[in-house]
Every structure is written in C-alpha cells, then in structure tokens.
VEXKOLFI-942532 format. One record per residue (C-alpha): x negated, y, z. Coordinates in pm, whole numbers, plus 32768, in hexadecimal, padded with zeros to 4 digits. Each point is the difference from the previous one (the first is absolute). Layout:
residues N
XYZ...
//
This chain:
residues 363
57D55DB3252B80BD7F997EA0810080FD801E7EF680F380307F397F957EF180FD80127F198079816380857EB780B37FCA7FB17F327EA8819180897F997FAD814280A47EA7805E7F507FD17F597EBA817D7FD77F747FCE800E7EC17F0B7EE87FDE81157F258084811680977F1E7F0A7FC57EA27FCF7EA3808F81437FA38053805A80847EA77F067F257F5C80737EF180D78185805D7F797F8780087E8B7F5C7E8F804181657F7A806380A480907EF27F3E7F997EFC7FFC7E8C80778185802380177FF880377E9B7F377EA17FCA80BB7F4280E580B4805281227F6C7EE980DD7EA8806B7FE2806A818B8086809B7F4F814E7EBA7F2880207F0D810B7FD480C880DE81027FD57F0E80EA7E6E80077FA3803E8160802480947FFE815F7ED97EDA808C7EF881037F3A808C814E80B27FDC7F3D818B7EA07F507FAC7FB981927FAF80C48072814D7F047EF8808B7EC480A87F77804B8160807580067F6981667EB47F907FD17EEB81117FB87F417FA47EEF7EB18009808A80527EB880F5806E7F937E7D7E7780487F997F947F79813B80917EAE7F8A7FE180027EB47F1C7EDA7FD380CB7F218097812880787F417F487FE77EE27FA67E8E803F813C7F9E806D80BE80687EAC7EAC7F6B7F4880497E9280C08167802E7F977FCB80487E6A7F0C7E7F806A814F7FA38071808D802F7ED27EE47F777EF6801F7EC080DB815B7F9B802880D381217FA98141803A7F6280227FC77E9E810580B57F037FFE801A7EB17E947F9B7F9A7F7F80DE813A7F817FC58140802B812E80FA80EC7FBB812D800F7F95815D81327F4E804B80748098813A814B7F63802A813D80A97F287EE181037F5E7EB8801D7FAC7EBF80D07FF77F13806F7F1E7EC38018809A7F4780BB7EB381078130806A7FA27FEF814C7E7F80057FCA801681887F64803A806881377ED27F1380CC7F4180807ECA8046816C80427FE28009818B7EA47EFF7FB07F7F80ED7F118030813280FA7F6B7F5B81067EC67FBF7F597FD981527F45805B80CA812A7EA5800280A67F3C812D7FE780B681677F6780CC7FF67EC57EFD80AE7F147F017EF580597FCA7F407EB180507EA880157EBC7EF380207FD87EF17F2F80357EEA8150813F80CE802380637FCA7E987F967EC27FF080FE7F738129811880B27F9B7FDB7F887E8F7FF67EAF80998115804E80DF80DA80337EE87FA17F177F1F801B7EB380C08190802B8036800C808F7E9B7F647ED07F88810D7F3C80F5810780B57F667F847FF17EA180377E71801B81517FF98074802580B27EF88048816980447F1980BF7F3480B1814880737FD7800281557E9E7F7D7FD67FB0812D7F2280CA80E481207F0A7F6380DB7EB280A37F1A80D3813A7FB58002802881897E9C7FBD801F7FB180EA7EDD80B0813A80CE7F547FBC811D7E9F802C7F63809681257F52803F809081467EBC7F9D80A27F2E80787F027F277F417F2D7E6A80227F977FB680437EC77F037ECC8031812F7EF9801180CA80A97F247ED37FDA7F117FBB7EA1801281857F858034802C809E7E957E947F797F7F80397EB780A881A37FC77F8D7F6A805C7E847EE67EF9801180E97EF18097815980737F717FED7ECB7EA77FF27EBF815680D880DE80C680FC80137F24802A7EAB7F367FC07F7C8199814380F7806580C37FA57EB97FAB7E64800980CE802D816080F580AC7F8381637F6D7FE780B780117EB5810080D9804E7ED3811580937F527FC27E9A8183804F7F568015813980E17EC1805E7F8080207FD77E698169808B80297F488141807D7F1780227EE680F27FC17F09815C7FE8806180B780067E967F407EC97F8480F67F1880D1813280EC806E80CF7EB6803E7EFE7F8A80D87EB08073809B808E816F7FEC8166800F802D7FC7805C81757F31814F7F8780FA802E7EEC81307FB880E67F6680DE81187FC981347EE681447FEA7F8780B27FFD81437F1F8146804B807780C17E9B815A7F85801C803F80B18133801D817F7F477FE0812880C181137FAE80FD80057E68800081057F167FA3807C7FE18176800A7EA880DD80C67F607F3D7FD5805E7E837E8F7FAB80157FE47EE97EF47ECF7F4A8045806C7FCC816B81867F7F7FB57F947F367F007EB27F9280857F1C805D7EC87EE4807681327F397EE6809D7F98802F812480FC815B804E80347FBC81727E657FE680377ED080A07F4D80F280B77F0B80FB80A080EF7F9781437F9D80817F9E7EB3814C7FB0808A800D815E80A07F9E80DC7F0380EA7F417EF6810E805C81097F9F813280517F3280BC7EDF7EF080BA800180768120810B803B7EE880BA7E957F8A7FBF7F918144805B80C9801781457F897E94806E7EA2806E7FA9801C814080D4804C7F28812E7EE77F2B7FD77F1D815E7FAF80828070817C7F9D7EC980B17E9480067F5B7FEB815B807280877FA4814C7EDD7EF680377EDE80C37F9C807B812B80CC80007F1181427EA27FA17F737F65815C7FDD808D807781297F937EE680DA7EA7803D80CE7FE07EC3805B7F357F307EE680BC7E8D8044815680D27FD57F5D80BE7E9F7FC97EB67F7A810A7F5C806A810B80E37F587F37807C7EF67FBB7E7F7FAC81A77FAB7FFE802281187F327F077FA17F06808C7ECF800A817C805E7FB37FB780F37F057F157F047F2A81127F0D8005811080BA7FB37F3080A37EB47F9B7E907F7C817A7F868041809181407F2F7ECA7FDD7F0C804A7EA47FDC818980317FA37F9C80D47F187F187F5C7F367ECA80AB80607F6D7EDD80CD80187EA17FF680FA7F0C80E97F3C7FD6812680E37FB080F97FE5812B80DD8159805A807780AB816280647FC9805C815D8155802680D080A37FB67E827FCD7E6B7FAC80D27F0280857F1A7F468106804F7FB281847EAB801E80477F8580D87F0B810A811580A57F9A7FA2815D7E8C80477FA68061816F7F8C80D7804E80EE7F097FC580F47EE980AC7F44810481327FD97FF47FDF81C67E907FEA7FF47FD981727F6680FD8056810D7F447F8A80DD7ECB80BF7FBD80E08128801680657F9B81627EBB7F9080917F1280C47F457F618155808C804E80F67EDD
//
C-alpha cells in the first residue's frame, strides 16, 4: 500500500514534491551557513516529519475528522502537561521530556486546532453563514490553548492559534450582525483589554513591541534585532553575498538567524532573485492548496485544505513582514524554513494533509 501511495503521489502531482523538496534543500543550506550542527539536526526533523506525513496519507482524512475531538483534547491535556511540570529552558516553559528529545505541544496543537476547527464548521454546505453558537465554540476552542500557550510564554504560537481561528470564520462566512458588534464591542472594551493584555505581558514582549514603533531610539538595544534583520535583507544586493560571505551570519551580528529571522539569513545569502525564487516556491504551494480546496466536493475536505492553506500563507507573510520591518517580533516562525524539531514535523504533516485531500477527496 506505501509503495503505491508514493507511486501515484510521484506519478500525478510531481512537481509539488520537487518545489517542496527544494524548499526543504534551501532550509538545510541556510542553517549550514549558521552552524553546521543545526543543518544535520533539522534533517533528521526532516526525515521523522516526511514518515509522520507517509503516516497521514495512509489514513483518509475524514476518519481524521471523525476523531478530531479527541485529538484535539489529547494535544490540549498535553500543552496541561506542560504548564504543570514541563520542561524549562531559558526563561520558557514549553517541552515534554520524552527521553533524549523533546516535544512541543503548542506546535502540535495547530494541527488539533485545524482538524477541530473543520470538524465543527463542516456541518451543513459551505456557503451557509456561520451562527453565532458556531462562532462562539470555535473562538473558545482556540482561545483556551492560546491562553495555555501564551503563559509558557509563546506568544507566537498563541497568536498562530487566533490567526487559525480567524481563517476559518473567513471561510465560513460571517453575519454582518457579529461582525457588527465584535467591532462595536472590541472599541467599547479595547482601554481594560489592553492595559489587562499588556499588565501580563513579559518584558521582553513589551521590548518587542516599543522596538517596533520606534526602532532607532535604542539601536543597541530594543531594536537591534529589526535593524540587524533590515540590514541583513539590503546587504544581500541583487545576487547575495553567498553562504559564506554573509556578514551578519559569520560574525553573528543577527539574533535569532537560525529561528524567526531565517529568512534574513537567506536572502543576505542569496539576494533578492533569490528572494524572489524562494518566494515563487512558496506562491506554488499556496496555489497548490487552494486548488485541492476548490476542486474538492466534499465540504470537510474544502475546509480542511483551504484552512492549511490559509494558514501557511498568513504565516509565511507575517514572518517576511516581520524581517523586514513592517511588523513587529511576534514570534511566528517560517513554515518548512525555522529551525524547530517540532515546528518542521507539524508542517510536514500539514504539507500530507493537503495530499491527502487530493487522494481521498471526490474531485
């Protein structure tokens, strides 16, 4: 059954595995450049990503949807796990010590999110506007793990978590009624909702936040990562400096360059055709996902790849929005690009879900 699998998948949609392979490719590269050690580590994320994906397209999604509650729960009693007596590193507390590695639940719950989300919106056609019960659970849905994740603290995947939820009830539809009301009701309450969001903030999520509106006032400190970031980005010419003559990388003026600002590292390296190129691969798998969602009759399979899709393509514009100034650090790393075991697992396996719905899926 695997080796037929992977013969029609190789047969009929090629090219989707050549752009990701590529993308995978670039990834490696660019972390060789940082340090070789993290390249061979996230290869082997790479590898454990690429057979928990081989393990999804065994499975047709819809006995995915069929259990997505309990999925759901069981990544929601792991991120409990982890605000009760998980691992702590470096001020954070995010991992599951599973013997010689460790998991990040918060990466985990974007796809129990996704597959929750689905499950619930699914009922009725796809042009059926959503209710206000239905946008009531999901918006608690996703905010109770945000919230979870929030405290460890990971404000980025937390705010993944609401981007999520946002495409969703773009897909679905919303009344004008709710849409009325959230706006009339987030005005009235915005003064307690924000000195209540900023009181909880840490320090470093209040730096990340000044650095954005002015970044010059404190170029030594709150923003030298936004400075750093820009300059890696305009150093990098037309054709890039190459892997090895990219200064902020050898002599380690970029924060951060393995993580949220790999993009940095890349287009330093690489330039701006190189930019363009990288960009064009990510352009084809966005394509790629919405085609499997228009094309898919089935409602559960719509949302399900049009929601992945969404998904990808909001992170990856925040990420390259954020290296270049435009937004403010939030945390939200590059898709397939940041160093992360199971950050890469996750989109590996998200990448196999909108396979899937091209496997299982009547067209």
């Amino acid at each position: 059954m695997v080796a037929k699998l992977l013969a029609y998948v190789v047969r009929v949609h090629p090219v989707f595995l050549v752009v990701l392979s590529a993308i995978m490719l670039i990834d490696l590269l660019t972390l060789f450049s940082v340090t070789p050690y993290l390249a061979v580590k996230q290869g082997m994320w790479e590898l454990v990503g690429l057979l928990m994906g081989l393990g999804i397209l065994m499975v047709p999604y819809q006995l995915f949807l069929q259990n997505a509650r309990w999925i759901y729960g069981l990544v929601l009693a792991l991120l409990a796990i982890v605000f009760i007596a998980g691992h702590a590193s470096h001020g954070a507390r995010r991992w599951i010590g599973l013997g010689w590695f460790q998991i990040q639940p918060s990466e985990f719950m974007i796809l129990g999110l996704i597959l929750f989300l689905t499950w619930l919106f699914v009922p009725g056609k796809r042009d059926v506007p959503l209710s206000p019960a239905l946008f009531a659970g999901g918006l608690l849905a996703s905010v109770v793990p945000a919230v979870l994740i929030a405290r460890q603290p990971d404000l980025g995947t937390a705010f993944e978590l609401m981007i999520i939820f946002s495409v969703y009830v773009f897909l679905k539809g919303i009344p004008s009624r709710i849409v009325i009301l959230s706006i009339l009701g987030g005005l009235a309450f915005f003064p307690v909702l924000w000195e209540g969001v900023w009181a909880h903030l840490h320090e470093f999520q209040k730096d990340r936040i000044r650095a954005f509106i002015d970044p010059g006032s404190d170029p030594s400190g709150l923003g030298y990562h936004t400075i750093q970031s820009i300059v890696a980005v305009g150093s990098g010419g037309w054709l890039g400096q190459g892997l090895s003559g990219a200064t902020q990388v050898r002599y380690q003026f970029l924060p951060g360059a393995h993580t949220d600002f790999v993009f940095a590292v890349y287009t330093e390296e690489w330039g701006f055709v190189g930019a363009l190129f990288f960009l064009a691969l990510v352009a084809y798998l966005v394509w790629f996902g919405f085609r499997t969602a228009m094309e898919c009759r089935d409602p559960s399979g719509f949302y399900l790849a049009a929601g992945v899709t969404g998904f990808f393509l909001f992170c990856f514009l925040i990420n390259v929005l954020m290296v270049l100034g435009i937004l403010p650090v939030v945390g939200v790393p590059m898709p397939l690009m940041s160093y992360g075991g199971s950050a890469m697992i996750v989109s590996l396996g998200a990448m196999a879900l909108l396979m899937n719905v091209r496997l299982y899926a009547k067209k």
